[in-house]
C-alpha positions in Angstrom: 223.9 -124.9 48.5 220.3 -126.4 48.3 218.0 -126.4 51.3 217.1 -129.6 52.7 213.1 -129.4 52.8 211.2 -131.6 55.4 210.2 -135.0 53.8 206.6 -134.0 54.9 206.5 -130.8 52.9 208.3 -132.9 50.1 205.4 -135.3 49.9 202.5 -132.7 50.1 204.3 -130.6 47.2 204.8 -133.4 44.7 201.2 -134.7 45.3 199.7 -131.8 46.1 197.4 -132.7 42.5 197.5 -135.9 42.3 194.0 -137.8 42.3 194.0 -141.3 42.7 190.9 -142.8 41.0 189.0 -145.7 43.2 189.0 -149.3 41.9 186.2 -150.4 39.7 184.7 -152.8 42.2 184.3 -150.3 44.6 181.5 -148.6 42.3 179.8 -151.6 42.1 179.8 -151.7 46.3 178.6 -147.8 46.4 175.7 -148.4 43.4 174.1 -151.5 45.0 174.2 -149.7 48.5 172.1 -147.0 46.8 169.9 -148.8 45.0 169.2 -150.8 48.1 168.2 -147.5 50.4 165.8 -146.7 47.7 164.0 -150.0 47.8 164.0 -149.5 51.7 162.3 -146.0 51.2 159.8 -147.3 48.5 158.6 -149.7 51.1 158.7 -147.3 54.2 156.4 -145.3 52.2 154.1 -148.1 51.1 153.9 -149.4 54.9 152.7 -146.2 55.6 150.5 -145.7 53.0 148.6 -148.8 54.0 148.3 -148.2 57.7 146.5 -145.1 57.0 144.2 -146.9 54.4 143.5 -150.1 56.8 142.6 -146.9 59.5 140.6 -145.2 57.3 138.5 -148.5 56.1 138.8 -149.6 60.0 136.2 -146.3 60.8 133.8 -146.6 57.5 133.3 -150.4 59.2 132.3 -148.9 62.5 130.4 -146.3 61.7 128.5 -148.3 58.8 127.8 -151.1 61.5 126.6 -148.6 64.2 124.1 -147.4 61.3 123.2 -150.5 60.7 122.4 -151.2 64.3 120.2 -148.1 64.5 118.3 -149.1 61.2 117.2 -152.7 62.7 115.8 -150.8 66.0 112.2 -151.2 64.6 112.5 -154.7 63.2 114.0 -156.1 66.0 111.5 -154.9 68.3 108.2 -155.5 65.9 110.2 -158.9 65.5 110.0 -159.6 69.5 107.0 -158.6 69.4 105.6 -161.1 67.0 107.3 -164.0 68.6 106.5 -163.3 72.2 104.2 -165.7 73.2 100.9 -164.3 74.1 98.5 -165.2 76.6 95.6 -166.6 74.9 94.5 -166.8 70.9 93.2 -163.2 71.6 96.5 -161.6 72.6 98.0 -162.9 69.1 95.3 -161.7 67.0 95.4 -158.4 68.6 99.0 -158.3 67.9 98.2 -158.8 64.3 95.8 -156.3 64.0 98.6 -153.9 65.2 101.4 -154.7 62.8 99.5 -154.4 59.8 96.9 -151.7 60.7 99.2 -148.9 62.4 102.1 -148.6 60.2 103.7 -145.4 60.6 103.6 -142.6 58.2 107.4 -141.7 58.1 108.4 -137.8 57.1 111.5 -137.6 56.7 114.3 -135.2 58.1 115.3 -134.3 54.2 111.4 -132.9 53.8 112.3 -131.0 56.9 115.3 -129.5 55.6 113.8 -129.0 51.8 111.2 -126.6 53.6 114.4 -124.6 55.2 112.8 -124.3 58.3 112.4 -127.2 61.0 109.3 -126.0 63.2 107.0 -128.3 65.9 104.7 -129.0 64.1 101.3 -131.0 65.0 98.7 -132.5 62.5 96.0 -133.2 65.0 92.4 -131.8 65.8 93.0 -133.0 69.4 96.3 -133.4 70.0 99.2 -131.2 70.5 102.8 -130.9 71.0 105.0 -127.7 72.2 108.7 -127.1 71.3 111.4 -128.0 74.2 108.7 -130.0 76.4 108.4 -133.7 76.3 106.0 -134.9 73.3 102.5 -135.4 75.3 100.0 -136.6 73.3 96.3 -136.8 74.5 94.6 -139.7 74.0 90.8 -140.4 75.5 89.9 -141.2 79.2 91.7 -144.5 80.2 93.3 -145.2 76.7 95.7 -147.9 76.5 99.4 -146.4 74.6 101.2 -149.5 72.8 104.7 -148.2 71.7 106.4 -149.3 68.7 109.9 -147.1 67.8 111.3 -147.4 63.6 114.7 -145.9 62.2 114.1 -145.2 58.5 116.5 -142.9 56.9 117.6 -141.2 60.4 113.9 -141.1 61.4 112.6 -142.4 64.7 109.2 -142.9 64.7 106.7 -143.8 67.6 103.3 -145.5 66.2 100.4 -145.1 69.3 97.4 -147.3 68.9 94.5 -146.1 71.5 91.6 -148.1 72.2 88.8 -145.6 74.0 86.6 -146.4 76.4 83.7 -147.3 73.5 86.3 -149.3 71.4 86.9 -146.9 69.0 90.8 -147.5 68.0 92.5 -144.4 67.3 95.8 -144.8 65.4 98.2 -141.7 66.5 101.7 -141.6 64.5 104.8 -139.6 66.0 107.7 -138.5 63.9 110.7 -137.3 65.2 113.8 -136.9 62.5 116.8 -137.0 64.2 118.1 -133.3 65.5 115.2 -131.8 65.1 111.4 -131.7 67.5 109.4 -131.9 64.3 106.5 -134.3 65.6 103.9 -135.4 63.3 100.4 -136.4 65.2 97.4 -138.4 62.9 94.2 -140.0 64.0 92.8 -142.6 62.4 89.4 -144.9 62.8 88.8 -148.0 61.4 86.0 -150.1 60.6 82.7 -150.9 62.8 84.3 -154.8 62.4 87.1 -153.8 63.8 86.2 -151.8 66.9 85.8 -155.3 68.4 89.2 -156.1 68.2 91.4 -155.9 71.5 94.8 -154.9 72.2 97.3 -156.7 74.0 96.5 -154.9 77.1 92.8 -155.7 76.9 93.5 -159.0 75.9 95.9 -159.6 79.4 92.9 -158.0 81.8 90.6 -160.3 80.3 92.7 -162.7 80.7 93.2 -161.8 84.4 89.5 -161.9 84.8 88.8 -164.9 83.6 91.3 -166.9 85.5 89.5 -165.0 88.5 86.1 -166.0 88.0 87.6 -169.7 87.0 88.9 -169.7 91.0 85.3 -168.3 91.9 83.8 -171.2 90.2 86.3 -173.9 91.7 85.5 -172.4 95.6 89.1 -171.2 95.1 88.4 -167.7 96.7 89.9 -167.5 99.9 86.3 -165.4 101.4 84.2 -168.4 101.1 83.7 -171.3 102.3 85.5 -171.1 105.5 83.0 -172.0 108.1 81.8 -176.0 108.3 79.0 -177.7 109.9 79.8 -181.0 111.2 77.1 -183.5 113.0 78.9 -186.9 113.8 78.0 -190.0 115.7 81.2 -192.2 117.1 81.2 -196.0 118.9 82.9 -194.9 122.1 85.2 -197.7 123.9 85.8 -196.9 127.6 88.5 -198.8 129.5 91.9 -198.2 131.9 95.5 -197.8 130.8 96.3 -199.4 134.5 95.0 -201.6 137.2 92.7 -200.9 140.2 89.1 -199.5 140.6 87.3 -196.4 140.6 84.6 -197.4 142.7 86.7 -199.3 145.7 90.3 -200.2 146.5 89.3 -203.5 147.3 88.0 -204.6 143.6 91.8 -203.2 142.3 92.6 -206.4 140.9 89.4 -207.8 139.8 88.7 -208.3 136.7 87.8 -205.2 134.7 86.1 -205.0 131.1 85.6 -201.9 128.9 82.1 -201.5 127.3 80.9 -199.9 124.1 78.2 -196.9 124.2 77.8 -194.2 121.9 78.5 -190.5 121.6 76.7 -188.1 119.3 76.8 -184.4 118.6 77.8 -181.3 116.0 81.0 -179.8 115.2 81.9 -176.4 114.4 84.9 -175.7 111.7 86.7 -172.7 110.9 89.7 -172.9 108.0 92.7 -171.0 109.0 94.6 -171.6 105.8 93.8 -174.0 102.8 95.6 -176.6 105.2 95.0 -175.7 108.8 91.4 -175.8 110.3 90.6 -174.9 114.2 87.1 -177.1 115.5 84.7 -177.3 118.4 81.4 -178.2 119.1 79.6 -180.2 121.6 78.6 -183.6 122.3 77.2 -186.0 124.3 79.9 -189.1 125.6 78.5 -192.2 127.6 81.1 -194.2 129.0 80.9 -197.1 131.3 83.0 -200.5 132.6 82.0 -203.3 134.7 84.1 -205.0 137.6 83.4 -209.2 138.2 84.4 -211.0 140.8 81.9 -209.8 143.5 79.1 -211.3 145.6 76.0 -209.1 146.5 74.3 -209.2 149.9 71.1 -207.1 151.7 72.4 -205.0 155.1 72.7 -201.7 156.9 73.4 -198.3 154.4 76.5 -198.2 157.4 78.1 -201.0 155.9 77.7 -200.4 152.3 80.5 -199.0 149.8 81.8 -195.1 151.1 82.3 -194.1 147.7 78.7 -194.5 146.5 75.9 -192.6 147.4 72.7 -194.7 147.9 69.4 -194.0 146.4 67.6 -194.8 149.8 67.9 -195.5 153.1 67.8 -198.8 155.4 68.7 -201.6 153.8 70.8 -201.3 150.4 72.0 -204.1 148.0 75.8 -204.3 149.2 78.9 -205.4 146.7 81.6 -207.2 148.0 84.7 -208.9 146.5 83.8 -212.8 146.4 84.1 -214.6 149.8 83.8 -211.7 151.9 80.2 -212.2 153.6 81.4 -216.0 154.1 84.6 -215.0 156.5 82.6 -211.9 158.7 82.1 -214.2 161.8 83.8 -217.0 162.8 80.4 -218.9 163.9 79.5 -219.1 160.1 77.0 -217.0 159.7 76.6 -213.7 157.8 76.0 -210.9 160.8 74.1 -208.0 159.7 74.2 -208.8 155.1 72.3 -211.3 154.1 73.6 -213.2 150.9 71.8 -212.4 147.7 70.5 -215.8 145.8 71.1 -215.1 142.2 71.3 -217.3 139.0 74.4 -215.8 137.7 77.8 -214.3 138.0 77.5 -210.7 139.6 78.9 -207.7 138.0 79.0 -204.3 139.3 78.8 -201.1 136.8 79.6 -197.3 136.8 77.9 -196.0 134.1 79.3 -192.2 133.4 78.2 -189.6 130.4 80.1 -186.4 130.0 78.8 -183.4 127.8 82.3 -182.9 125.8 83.4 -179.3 124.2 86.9 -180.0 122.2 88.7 -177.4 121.1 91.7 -179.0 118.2 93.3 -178.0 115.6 93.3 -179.8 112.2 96.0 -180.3 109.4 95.7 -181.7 106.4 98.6 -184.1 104.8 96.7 -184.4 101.3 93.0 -183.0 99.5 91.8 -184.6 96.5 88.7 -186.5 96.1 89.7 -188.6 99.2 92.1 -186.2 102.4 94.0 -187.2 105.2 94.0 -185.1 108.2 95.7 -185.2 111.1 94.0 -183.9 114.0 95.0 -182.7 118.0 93.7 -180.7 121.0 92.2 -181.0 124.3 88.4 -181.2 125.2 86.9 -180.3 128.4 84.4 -182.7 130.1 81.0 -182.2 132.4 79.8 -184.4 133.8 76.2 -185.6 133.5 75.1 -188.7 134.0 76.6 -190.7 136.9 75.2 -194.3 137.8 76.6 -197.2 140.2 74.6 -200.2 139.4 74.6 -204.5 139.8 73.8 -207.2 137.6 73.4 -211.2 137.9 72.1 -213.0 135.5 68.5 -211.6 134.9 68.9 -209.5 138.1 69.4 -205.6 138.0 69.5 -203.0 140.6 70.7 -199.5 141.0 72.7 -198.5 143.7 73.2 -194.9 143.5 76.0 -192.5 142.3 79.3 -192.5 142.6 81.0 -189.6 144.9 84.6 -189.0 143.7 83.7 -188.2 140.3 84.8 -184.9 139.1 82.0 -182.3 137.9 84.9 -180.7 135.7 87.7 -182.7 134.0 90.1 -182.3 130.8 90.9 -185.1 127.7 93.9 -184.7 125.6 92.9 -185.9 122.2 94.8 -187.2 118.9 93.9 -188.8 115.6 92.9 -188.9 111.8 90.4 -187.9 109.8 89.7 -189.4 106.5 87.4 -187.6 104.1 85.5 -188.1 100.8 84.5 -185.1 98.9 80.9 -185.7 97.5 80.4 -182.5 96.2 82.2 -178.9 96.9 80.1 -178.2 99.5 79.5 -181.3 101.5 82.3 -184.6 102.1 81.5 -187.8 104.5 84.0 -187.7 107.5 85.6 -190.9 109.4 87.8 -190.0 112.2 89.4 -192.7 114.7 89.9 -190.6 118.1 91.9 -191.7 121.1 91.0 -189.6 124.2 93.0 -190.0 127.8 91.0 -188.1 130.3 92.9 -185.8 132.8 91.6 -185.6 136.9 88.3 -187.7 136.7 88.3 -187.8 140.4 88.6 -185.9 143.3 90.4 -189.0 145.2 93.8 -188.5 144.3 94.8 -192.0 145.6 92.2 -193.9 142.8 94.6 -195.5 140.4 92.3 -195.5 137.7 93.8 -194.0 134.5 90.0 -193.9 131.9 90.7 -193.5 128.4 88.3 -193.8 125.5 88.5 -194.7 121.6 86.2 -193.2 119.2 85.3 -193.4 115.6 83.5 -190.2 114.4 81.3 -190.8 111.5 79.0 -187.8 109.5 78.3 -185.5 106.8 79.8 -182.1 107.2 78.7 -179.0 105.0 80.3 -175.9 104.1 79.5 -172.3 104.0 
């Protein structure tokens, strides 16, 4: 009886060797997949390939620029040098002489490293230079040191032109190759011609020093010339900001007119700044005013004016206002004054001079050949002369003084000052003044308010 085997084991028996062989088109699939990964791995490779080319060219550039950088030290500087603009013609031609005189002597670090051995080494009678200490070189009393740095095949070299105190320019050459202290020292003189020739340094303190005796000659120096001596003479106009009388209450509103006198004197002037000047001095002020509207009569000292003092005794000329004597007594007739006769309208004057000390401060707006000033301070005020007078026509007398004046009073001041330079030492001086005068008299209950106006004229000199 045959066994029944498992259709399974049937199928793995009777194809247990059988190979199947894959259709054609599939070897076409498997040979362009391959030829496709090696394309892909040709180009991985290139990619790579490049990158590290481009990184490698990327660092030559850098490091050939950074050179390049180094080696253009020297000619960028010596380039700045050249185009700087100097001071003067001399400061260029001193420049010049530098660049094509002291050109360095370069050794190189390859001469340093032919010899095997890299030693300080200085070639200098005077000069010297020890190993691991800065590079001092000695250079005569009060040398100038001009420093000019060059890269010339990994050299850096220092040129040092020195000018001595006697001219004599010394030109000392440094050389320092890069990693090593080799420094290389030379002194050099040039021609007799030559030692006349400046450096830049020089040529900038002369330069200095003439722009300094330039200011000496224009009075520029701020030492001299301070102090000024000013005489002046001035038109003085005296009058009253407000009614009433100084001499009587009862001539308050009579008619009052201001009169012109003179004042004259010297002024002192000290400058403070080139714009601000303080002044004083002293001077001599006359000042006077007349009252009309008054009749004069002869009588008894007793019933003269209280606020003058008469010059004698007895009988005085006595001012009244106009029509007084005619109303004293009812019979008509005059009592104890006895009417002047004159020929012309009566006037009665105070007549004042004050010694004057201002102390003011001037400022000035502008100062060319013509200089505005403007001008303020106070002034204190003596009193000298004092005179109470009368006039009528050809008639004259003098009464006496007046006795509420102050001895001591104050004047505010304000004004201009116009000037005209004649030379740098003296200028003409015109200055309008206005002057209000503080406490001229003792009687507090005068309602006077004086005030004079000024035009100061003169020559004033400095020193």
């Amino acid at each position: 009886m045959k066994q029944k085997k498992n259709i399974d084991q049937l199928f793995n028996e009777r194809f247990a060797n059988h190979q199947a062989d894959p259709p054609s088109h599939v070897w076409d699939k498997v040979q362009a997949r391959l030829e496709k990964d090696k394309k892909d791995r040709v180009i991985a490779i290139w990619w790579r390939t490049a990158g590290v080319a481009a990184s490698l060219a990327l660092i030559i550039s850098l490091a050939g620029l950074l050179d390049a950088t180094q080696s253009n030290v020297v000619v960028e500087q010596q380039q700045n040098i050249e185009q700087s603009p100097a001071a003067n013609p001399k400061i260029d031609k001193a420049l010049e002489i530098n660049l094509r005189q002291d050109k360095p002597r370069v050794a190189t670090s390859n001469n340093a490293a032919q010899n095997n051995a890299i030693k300080p080494q200085v070639k200098s009678s005077d000069n010297t230079v020890s190993k691991n200490k800065p590079n001092v070189l000695k250079t005569p009393e009060n040398a100038v040191v001009k420093l000019v740095a060059k890269k010339d095949a990994g050299v850096l070299s220092k040129n040092f032109p020195v000018i001595s105190e006697n001219k004599e320019i010394i030109n000392t050459e440094t050389v320092v190759p890069t990693g090593s202290s080799t420094v290389i020292a030379s002194k050099e003189k040039i021609s007799p011609e030559e030692t006349e020739k400046q450096s830049i340094y020089d040529a900038i303190e002369e330069q200095k020093q003439l722009v300094s005796k330039e200011a000496v000659a224009n009075n520029t120096n701020p030492q001299e010339n301070l102090w000024e001596i000013a005489p002046n003479i001035a038109p003085v106009y005296y009058n009253t900001l407000s009614q009433g009388s100084s001499i009587d209450a009862s001539f308050a509103d009579n008619s009052q007119s201001g009169d012109v006198n003179i004042s004259y004197g010297i002024g002192v002037r000290y400058a403070l700044s080139d714009r601000l000047k303080i002044r004083s001095g002293i001077s001599n002020v006359a000042l006077s005013y007349s009252t009309s509207g008054i009749e004069l009569g002869d009588g008894p000292v007793s019933l003269a004016l209280k606020t003058i003092d008469y010059a004698s005794e007895g009988v005085v000329v006595i001012a009244q206002d106009l029509g007084t004597f005619s109303s004293q007594n009812q019979d008509g007739t005059f009592g104890d004054i006895t009417p002047k006769s004159t020929n012309g309208e009566a006037f009665i004057n105070q007549n004042i001079s004050y010694y004057e000390v201002p102390l003011e401060l001037s400022y000035t707006l502008f100062d060319s050949a013509f200089g505005l000033d403007v001008i303020g301070g106070v002034s204190t005020l003596l009193l000298g002369n004092n005179e109470v007078s009368v006039t009528a026509g050809s008639y004259n007398e003098v009464l006496g003084s007046a006795n509420n004046l102050s001895s001591l009073s104050f004047a505010t001041n304000i004004g201009l000052g116009l000037h005209y330079k004649m030379s740098s030492k003296f200028r003409l001086n015109v200055e309008p003044m206005f002057k209000y005068q503080l406490n001229p008299y003792t009687d507090s209950s005068v309602s006077f308010k004086p005030y004079y106006l000024g035009v100061y004229t003169g020559l004033s000199f400095k020193f």
